[in-house]
C-alpha positions as CSV (number, residue, x, y, z in Angstrom):
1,X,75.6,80.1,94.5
2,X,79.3,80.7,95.8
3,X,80.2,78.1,99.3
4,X,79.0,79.4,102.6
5,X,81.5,81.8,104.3
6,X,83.4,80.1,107.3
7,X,81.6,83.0,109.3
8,X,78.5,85.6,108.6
9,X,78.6,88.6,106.9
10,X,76.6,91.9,106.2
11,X,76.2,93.4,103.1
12,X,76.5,96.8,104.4
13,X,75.2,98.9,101.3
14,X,72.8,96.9,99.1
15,X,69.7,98.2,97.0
16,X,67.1,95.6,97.6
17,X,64.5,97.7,95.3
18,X,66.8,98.0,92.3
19,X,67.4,94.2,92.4
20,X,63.9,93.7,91.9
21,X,62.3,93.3,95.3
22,X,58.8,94.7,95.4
23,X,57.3,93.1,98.1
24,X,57.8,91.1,102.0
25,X,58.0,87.8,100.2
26,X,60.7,89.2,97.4
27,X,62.6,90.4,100.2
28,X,62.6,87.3,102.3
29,X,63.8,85.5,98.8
30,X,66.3,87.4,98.2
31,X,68.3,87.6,101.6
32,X,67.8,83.9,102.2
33,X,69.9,83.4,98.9
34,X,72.1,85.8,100.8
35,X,72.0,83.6,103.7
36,X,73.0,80.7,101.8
37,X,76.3,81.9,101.3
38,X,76.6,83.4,105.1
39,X,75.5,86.9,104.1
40,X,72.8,87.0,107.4
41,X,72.0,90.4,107.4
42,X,71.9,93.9,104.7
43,X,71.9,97.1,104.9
44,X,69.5,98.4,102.0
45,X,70.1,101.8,100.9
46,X,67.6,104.6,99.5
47,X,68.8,107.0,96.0
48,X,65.3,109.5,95.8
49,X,62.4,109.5,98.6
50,X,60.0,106.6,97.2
51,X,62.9,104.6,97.7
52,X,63.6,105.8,100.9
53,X,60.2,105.2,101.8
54,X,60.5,101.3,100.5
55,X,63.2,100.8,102.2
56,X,61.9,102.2,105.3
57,X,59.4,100.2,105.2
58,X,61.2,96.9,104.1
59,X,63.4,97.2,107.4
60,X,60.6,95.8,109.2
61,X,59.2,93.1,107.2
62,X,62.5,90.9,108.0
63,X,64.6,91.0,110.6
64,X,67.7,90.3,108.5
65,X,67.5,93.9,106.8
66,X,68.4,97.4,107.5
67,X,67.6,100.6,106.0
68,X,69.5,103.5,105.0
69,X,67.9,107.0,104.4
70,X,69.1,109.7,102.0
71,X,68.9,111.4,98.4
72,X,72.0,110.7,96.1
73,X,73.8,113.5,95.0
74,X,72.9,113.2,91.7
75,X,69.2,113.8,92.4
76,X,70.0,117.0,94.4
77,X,69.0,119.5,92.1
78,X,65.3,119.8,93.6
79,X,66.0,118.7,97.0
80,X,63.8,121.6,98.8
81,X,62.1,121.8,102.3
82,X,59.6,118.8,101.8
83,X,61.9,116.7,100.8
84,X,64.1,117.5,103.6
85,X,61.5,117.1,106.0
86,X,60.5,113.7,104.7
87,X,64.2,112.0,104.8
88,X,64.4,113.5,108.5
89,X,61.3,111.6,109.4
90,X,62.0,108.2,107.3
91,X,65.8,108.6,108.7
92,X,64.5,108.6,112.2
93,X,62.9,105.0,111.8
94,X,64.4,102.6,114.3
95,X,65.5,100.3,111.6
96,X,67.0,103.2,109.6
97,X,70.6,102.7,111.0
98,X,72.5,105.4,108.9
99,X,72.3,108.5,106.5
100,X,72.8,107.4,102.9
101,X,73.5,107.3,100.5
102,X,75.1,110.9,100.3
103,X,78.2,112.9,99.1
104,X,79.1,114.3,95.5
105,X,79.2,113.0,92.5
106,X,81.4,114.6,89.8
107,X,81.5,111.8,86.9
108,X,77.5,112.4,86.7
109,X,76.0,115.5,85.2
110,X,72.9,115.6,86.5
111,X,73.1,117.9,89.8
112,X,74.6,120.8,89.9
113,X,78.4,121.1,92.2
114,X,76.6,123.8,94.5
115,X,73.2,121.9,94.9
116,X,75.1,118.3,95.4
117,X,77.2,120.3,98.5
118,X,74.5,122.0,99.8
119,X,73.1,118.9,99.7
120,X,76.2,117.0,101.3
121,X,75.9,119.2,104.1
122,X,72.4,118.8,105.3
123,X,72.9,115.2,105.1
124,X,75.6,115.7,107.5
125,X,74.4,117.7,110.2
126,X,71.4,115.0,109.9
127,X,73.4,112.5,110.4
128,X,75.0,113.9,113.7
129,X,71.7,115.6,115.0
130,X,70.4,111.5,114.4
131,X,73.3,109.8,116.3
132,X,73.4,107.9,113.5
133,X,76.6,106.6,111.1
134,X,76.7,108.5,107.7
135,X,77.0,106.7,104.3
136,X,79.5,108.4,101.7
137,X,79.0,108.3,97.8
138,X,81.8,110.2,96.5
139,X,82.5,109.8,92.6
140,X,85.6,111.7,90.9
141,X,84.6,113.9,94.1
142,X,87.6,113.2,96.8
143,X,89.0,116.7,97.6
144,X,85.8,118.2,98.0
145,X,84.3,115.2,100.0
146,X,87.1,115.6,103.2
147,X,87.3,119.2,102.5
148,X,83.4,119.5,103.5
149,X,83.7,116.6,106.4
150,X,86.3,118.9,107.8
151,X,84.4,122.4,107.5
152,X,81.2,120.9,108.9
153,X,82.3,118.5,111.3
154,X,82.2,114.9,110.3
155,X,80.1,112.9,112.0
156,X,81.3,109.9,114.9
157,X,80.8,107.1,112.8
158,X,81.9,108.0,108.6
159,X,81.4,104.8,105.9
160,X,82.8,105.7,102.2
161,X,80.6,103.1,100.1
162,X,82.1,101.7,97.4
163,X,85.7,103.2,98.0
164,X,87.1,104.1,95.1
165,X,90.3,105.6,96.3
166,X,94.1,104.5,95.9
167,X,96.6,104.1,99.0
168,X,97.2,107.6,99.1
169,X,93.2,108.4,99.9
170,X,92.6,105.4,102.0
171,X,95.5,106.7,103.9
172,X,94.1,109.6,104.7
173,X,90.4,108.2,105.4
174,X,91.6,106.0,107.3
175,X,94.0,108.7,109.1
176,X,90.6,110.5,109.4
177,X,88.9,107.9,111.6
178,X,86.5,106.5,108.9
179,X,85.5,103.3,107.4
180,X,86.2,102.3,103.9
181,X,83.3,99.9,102.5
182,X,84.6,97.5,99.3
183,X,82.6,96.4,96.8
184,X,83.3,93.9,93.6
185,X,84.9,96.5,92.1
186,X,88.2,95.3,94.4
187,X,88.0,92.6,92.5
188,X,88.2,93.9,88.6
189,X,91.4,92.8,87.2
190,X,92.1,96.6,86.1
191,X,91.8,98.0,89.4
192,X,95.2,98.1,91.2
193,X,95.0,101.3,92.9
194,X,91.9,100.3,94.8
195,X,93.4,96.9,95.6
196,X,96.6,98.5,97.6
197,X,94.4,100.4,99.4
198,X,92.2,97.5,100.2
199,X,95.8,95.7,101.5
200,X,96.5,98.8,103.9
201,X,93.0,99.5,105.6
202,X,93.4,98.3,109.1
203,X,91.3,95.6,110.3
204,X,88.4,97.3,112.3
205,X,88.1,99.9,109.4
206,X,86.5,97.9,106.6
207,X,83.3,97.1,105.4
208,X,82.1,94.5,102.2
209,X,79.3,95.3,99.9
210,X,77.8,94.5,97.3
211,X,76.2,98.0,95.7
212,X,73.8,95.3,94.2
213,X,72.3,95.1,91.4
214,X,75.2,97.0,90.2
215,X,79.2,96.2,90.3
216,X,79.1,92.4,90.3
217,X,82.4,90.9,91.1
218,X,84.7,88.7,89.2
219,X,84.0,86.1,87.5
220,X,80.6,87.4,87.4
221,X,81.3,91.0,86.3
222,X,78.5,91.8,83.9
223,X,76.0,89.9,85.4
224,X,73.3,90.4,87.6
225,X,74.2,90.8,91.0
226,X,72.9,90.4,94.7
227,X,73.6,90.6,98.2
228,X,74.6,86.7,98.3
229,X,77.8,88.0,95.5
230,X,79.1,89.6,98.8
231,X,80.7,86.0,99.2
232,X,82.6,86.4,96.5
233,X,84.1,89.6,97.6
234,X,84.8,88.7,101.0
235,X,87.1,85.8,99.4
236,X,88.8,88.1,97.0
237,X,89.4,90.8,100.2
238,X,91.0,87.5,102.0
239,X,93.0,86.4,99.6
240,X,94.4,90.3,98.4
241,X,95.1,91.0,102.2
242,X,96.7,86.8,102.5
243,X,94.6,86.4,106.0
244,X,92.1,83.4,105.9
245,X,88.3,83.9,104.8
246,X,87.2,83.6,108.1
247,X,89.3,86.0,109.3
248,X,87.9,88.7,106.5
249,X,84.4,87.5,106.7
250,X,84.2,88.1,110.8
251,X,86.0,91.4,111.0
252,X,83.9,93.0,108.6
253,X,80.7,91.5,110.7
254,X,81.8,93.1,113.8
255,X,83.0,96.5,111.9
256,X,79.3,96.3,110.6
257,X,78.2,95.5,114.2
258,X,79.9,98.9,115.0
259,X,79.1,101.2,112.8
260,X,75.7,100.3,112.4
261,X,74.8,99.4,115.6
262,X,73.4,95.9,114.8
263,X,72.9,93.2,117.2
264,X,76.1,91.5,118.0
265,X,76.6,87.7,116.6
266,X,77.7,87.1,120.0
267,X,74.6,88.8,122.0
268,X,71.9,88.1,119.4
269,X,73.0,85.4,117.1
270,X,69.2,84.5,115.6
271,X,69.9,87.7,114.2
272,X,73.2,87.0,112.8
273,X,72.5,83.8,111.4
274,X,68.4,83.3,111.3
275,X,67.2,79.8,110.3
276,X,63.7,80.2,110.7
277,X,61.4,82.3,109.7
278,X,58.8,83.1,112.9
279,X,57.2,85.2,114.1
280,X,60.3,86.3,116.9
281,X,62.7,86.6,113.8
282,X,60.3,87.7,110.4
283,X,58.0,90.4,109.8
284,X,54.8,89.4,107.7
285,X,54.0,92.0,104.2
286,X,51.2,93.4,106.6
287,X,53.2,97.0,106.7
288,X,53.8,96.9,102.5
């Protein structure tokens, strides 16, 4: 376990499911190995509609965890009318605090461009019909991603998960208003172009993440990973951008706070940094 961060943290895009969580106990495990290392709360994100019913449903057995509602673009190729209606109804959960994870994906060959678009789209006007922030995956995908955000209007509130850009890109995201969400992969030793556009994102437009159980960071590249490895991370981010860990570790809290429209660490701070586990803080399994 890495040391506690000098101040909380969310892991804004995490995949409880894929980790391994099945049920309210697995959950509670898991994000109080998060909490250890000052990760209070996560946002846990949906790839195909039994996930997105899982995570739906995991939002409310714990207070420290989120949802996110979406198909991935790589599972767009059968994404019809009742599967659209199902993601609007999960994605209008009170716990469900964004639209993701969704975009294109170009390295992947299982959806075709058209379908992942088409796709893309929908997702959008969801997201603004919703009120709610929208969650970008965008994979060897970038021209077409801000080309479609522009023709369809982009949404208030616009998170690229897992950024994957260099300056130039982050330049114009960040130009654009959005938020640009890091991941271990900042910390690779072979990925320079993503680390100078981690130094030049502006202070209320980051997020940290894990993508768990994939993308571990260094030294533990390789390895399983989970939302507590958003420590590590936030250290790397700190030291990259030469501001103290505190520093890091509180602006990307409140940029989470923001975007996601969490509780504020100020306002509701059992909910930033729970100890206990009763019933004013921690939902029982009874909804699994």
């Amino acid at each position: 376990m890495p040391e506690r961060l000098p101040a909380p943290v969310v892991d804004a895009h995490t995949h409880l499911d894929a980790c391994g969580a099945q049920t309210a106990a697995d959950v509670a495990a898991m994000v109080d190995r998060a909490e250890a290392a000052g990760v209070t709360r996560v946002v846990t994100v949906a790839d195909d509609l039994a996930s997105a019913r899982w995570v739906t449903d995991a939002s409310t057995w714990d207070s420290r965890v989120f949802a996110a509602v979406a198909i991935h673009p790589t599972r767009t190729k059968d994404f019809g009318d009742a599967e659209r209606s199902e993601v609007e109804r999960l994605a209008a959960a009170e716990r469900v605090v964004a639209i993701g994870e969704t975009g294109l994906d170009y390295y992947w060959d299982y959806a075709p461009h058209d379908a992942q678009q088409d796709a893309f789209r929908w997702h959008i006007d969801l997201a603004k019909r919703l009120g709610k922030p929208l969650m970008i995956h965008d994979r060897d995908a970038h021209e077409d991603v801000l080309r479609i955000l522009a023709e369809e209007g982009a949404p208030e509130r616009v998170v690229f998960h897992c950024f994957s850009g260099d300056a130039d890109f982050a330049r114009r995201c960040v130009d654009a208003g959005y938020v640009l969400s890091f991941a271990g992969t900042v910390t690779f030793k072979n990925a320079t172009a993503l680390q100078e556009a981690a130094k030049l994102v502006p202070s209320e437009q980051f997020l940290v993440e894990t993508d768990a159980p994939f993308l571990t960071p260094h030294p533990f590249r390789g390895r399983p990973n989970e939302p507590y490895c958003t420590a590590y991370t936030v250290r790397y981010l700190a030291e990259l951008r030469q501001q103290p860990v505190e520093e890091i570790a509180s602006a990307a809290c409140r940029n989470a706070e923001d975007v996601f429209r969490l509780p504020s660490v100020t306002t509701a701070l059992t909910d930033c940094d729970i100890r206990g586990a009763g019933p004013a803080t921690r939902r029982s399994d009874e909804g699994h």
